[in-house]
N, C-alpha and C positions, 0 to 999 in steps of 0.2 A: 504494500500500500504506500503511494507516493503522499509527501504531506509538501505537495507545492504548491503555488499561493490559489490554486484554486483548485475544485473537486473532491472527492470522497475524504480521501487522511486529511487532508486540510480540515473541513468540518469535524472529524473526527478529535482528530488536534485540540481544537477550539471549544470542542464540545468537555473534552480530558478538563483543558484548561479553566472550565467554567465548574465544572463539578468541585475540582480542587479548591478554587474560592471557596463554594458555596457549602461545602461538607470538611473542610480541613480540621481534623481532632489530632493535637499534637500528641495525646495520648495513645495514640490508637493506630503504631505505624501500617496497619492490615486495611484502614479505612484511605489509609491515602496515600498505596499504593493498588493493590489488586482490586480493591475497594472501589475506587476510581474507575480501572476498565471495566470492571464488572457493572455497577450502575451504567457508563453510557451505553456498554456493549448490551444492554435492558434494553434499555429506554430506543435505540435502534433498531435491535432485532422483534423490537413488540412485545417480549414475554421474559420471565422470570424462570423459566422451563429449560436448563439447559439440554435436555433431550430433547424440544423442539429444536434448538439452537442444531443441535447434532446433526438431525434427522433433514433437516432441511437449509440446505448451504444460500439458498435465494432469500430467506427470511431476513439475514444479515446484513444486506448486500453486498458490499466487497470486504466487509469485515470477517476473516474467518474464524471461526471457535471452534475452538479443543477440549478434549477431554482433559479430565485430571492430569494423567497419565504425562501427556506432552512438557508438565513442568516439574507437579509434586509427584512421581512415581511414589517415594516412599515419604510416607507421611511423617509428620514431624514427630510423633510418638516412637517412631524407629530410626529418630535422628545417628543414634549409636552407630547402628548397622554399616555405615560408611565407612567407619572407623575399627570396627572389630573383625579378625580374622575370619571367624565362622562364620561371619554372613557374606563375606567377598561375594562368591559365586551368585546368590539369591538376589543382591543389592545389583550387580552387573546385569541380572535379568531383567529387572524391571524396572532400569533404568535407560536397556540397549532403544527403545527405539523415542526416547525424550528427545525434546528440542533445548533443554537447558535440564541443571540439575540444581536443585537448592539443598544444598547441604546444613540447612536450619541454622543460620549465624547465631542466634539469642543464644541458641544450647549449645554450639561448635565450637564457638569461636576460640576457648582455650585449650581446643585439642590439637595437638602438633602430630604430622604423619611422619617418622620415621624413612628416610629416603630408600627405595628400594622394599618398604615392609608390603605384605600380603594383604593389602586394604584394598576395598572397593575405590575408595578416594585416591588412596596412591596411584590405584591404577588409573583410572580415568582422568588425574592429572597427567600423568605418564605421557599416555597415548594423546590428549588433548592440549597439554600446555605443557609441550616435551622440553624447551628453550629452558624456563622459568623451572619446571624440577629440576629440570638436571643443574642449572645454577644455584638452587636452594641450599646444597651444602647437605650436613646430616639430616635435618629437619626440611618438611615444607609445611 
């Protein structure tokens, strides 16, 4: 989606931008960020029903929607699993066909991966941000 000065992502844009004013809870970073697309990506596609949203790609109009899956495969109650040897394989499963991985900052953020360790995270840094690990040193 193009956000040039005129057409669909431009309104979209603008639309992002107006909800942000009008709903900003500095408490509340889940309201103003996914909070944000999720309201106008509503207000756009007609409904609150993301399996309408699913089942019907014209509802939206050039905005597409995704399932869970595309960003949170594993939910933030199994933030761990990134980070722990035993769940490598299962975390790498249901993570292989995401378009981003959020590895839950609020709970993560003071866990250090081990350079070269059997993590889901190690790896998918690994293979995605090969530069940046392998500069990391002992930790990434």
């Amino acid at each position: 989606m193009s956000v040039a000065p005129t057409g669909f992502g431009h309104q979209f844009a603008a639309s992002c931008l107006r909800d942000f004013q009008i709903n900003f809870d500095g408490g509340d970073w889940g309201n103003n960020g996914p909070g944000v697309i999720t309201r106008v990506a509503q207000t756009i596609c007609g409904t609150k029903n993301i399996t309408m949203m699913l089942q019907d790609r014209n509802r939206c109009h050039e905005f597409q929607v995704h399932d869970r899956n595309a960003f949170y495969a594993v939910p933030w109650t199994d933030w761990r699993h990134f980070f722990e040897p035993e769940f490598v394989e299962e975390t790498l499963e249901r993570t292989k066909d995401s378009y981003l991985i959020h590895v839950w900052n609020k709970h993560s953020h003071q866990h250090s991966i081990k350079v070269g360790s059997n993590t889901a995270y190690g790896k998918i840094a690994a293979q995605n941000c090969p530069r940046s690990y392998a500069a990391a040193g002992k930790f990434f």
